[in-house]
C-alpha positions in Angstrom: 0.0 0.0 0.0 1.5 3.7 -1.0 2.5 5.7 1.4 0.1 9.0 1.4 1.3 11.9 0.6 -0.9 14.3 3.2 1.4 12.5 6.1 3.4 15.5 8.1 6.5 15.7 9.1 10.2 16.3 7.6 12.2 13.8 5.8 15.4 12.7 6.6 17.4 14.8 3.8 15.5 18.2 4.8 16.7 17.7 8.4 20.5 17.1 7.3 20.4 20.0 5.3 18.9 22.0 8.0 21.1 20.9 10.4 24.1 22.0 8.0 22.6 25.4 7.3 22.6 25.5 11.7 25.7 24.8 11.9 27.4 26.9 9.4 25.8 29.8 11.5 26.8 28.7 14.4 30.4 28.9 13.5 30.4 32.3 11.6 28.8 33.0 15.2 31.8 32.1 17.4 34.6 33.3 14.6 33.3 36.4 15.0 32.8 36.5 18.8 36.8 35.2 18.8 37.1 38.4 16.4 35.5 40.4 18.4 37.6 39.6 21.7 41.3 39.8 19.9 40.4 43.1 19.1 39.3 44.1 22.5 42.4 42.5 23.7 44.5 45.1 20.8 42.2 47.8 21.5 43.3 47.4 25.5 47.0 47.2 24.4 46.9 50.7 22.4 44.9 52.9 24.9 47.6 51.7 27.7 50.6 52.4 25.1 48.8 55.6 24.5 48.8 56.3 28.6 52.7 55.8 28.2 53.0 57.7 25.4 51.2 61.1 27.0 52.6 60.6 30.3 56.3 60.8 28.4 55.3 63.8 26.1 53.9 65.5 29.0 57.6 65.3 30.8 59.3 66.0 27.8 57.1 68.9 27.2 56.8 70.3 31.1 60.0 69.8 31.9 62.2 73.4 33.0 65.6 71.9 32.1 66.7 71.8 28.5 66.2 68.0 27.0 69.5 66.5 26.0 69.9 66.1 22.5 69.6 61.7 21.6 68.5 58.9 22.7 66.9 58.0 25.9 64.4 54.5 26.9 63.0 53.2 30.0 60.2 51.4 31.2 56.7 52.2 32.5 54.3 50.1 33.9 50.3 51.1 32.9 47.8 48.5 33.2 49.9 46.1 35.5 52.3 45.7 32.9 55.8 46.9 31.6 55.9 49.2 28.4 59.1 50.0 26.7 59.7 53.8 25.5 62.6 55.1 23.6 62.7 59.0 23.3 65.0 60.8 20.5 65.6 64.0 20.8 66.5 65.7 17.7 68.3 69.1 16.3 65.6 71.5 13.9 66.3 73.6 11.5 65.8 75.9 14.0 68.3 76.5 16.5 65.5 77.6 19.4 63.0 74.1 18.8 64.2 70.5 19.3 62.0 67.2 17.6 61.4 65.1 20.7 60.0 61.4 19.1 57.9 58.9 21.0 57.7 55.7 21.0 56.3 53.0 23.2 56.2 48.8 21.9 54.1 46.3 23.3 55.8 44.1 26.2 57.7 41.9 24.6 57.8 43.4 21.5 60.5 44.8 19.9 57.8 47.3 17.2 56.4 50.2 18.7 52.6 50.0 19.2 52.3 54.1 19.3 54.4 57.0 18.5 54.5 60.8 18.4 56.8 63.6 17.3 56.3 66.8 19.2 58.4 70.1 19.0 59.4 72.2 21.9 61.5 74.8 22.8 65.3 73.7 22.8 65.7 75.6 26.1 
């Protein structure tokens, strides 16, 4: 006797296919929740490297004594963790301004994550 054709219900090919459509939206779904929290993670490691950045400019900038001309690095913790900055401190064309450049890497990384170059008055 033929099966009828009224019965209700999905067959067995609809539900694989509807399981594979459910899955391939699940996983654009967590790629881009991962995406999401790698970039939070960078976006945490700039603004902190910025921090660094602005607290050196602001002593380059406020300081009363004359800023030695080359090259100058240290270490500043923001966030819990150590940033490495190098400052160069560089002649102009004019005699009366110094180029004071920025620059603060990731920790343990050798590339800078920010810089700046800011001008100031060589005395």
């Amino acid at each position: 006797m033929p099966r009828a054709r009224s019965e209700a219900g999905f067959t067995l090919i609809e539900l694989l296919v509807a399981l594979a459509i459910f899955s391939l939206a699940v996983l654009a779904l967590l790629n881009l929740a991962g995406e999401n929290t790698r970039a939070g993670g960078r976006l945490s490691d700039r603004v902190l490297a910025e921090v660094v950045l602005d607290n050196r400019a602001v002593e380059a900038m406020a300081s009363s004594t004359p800023l030695a001309i080359g090259r100058s690095a240290g270490v500043e913790t923001a966030g819990g963790r150590p940033w490495a900055w190098t400052r160069q401190v560089s002649r102009t064309a004019d005699p009366a301004i110094v180029r004071v450049d920025i620059a603060v890497a990731a920790p343990r990384s050798r590339a800078p994550l920010v810089q700046a170059s800011l001008f100031r008055g060589a005395r």
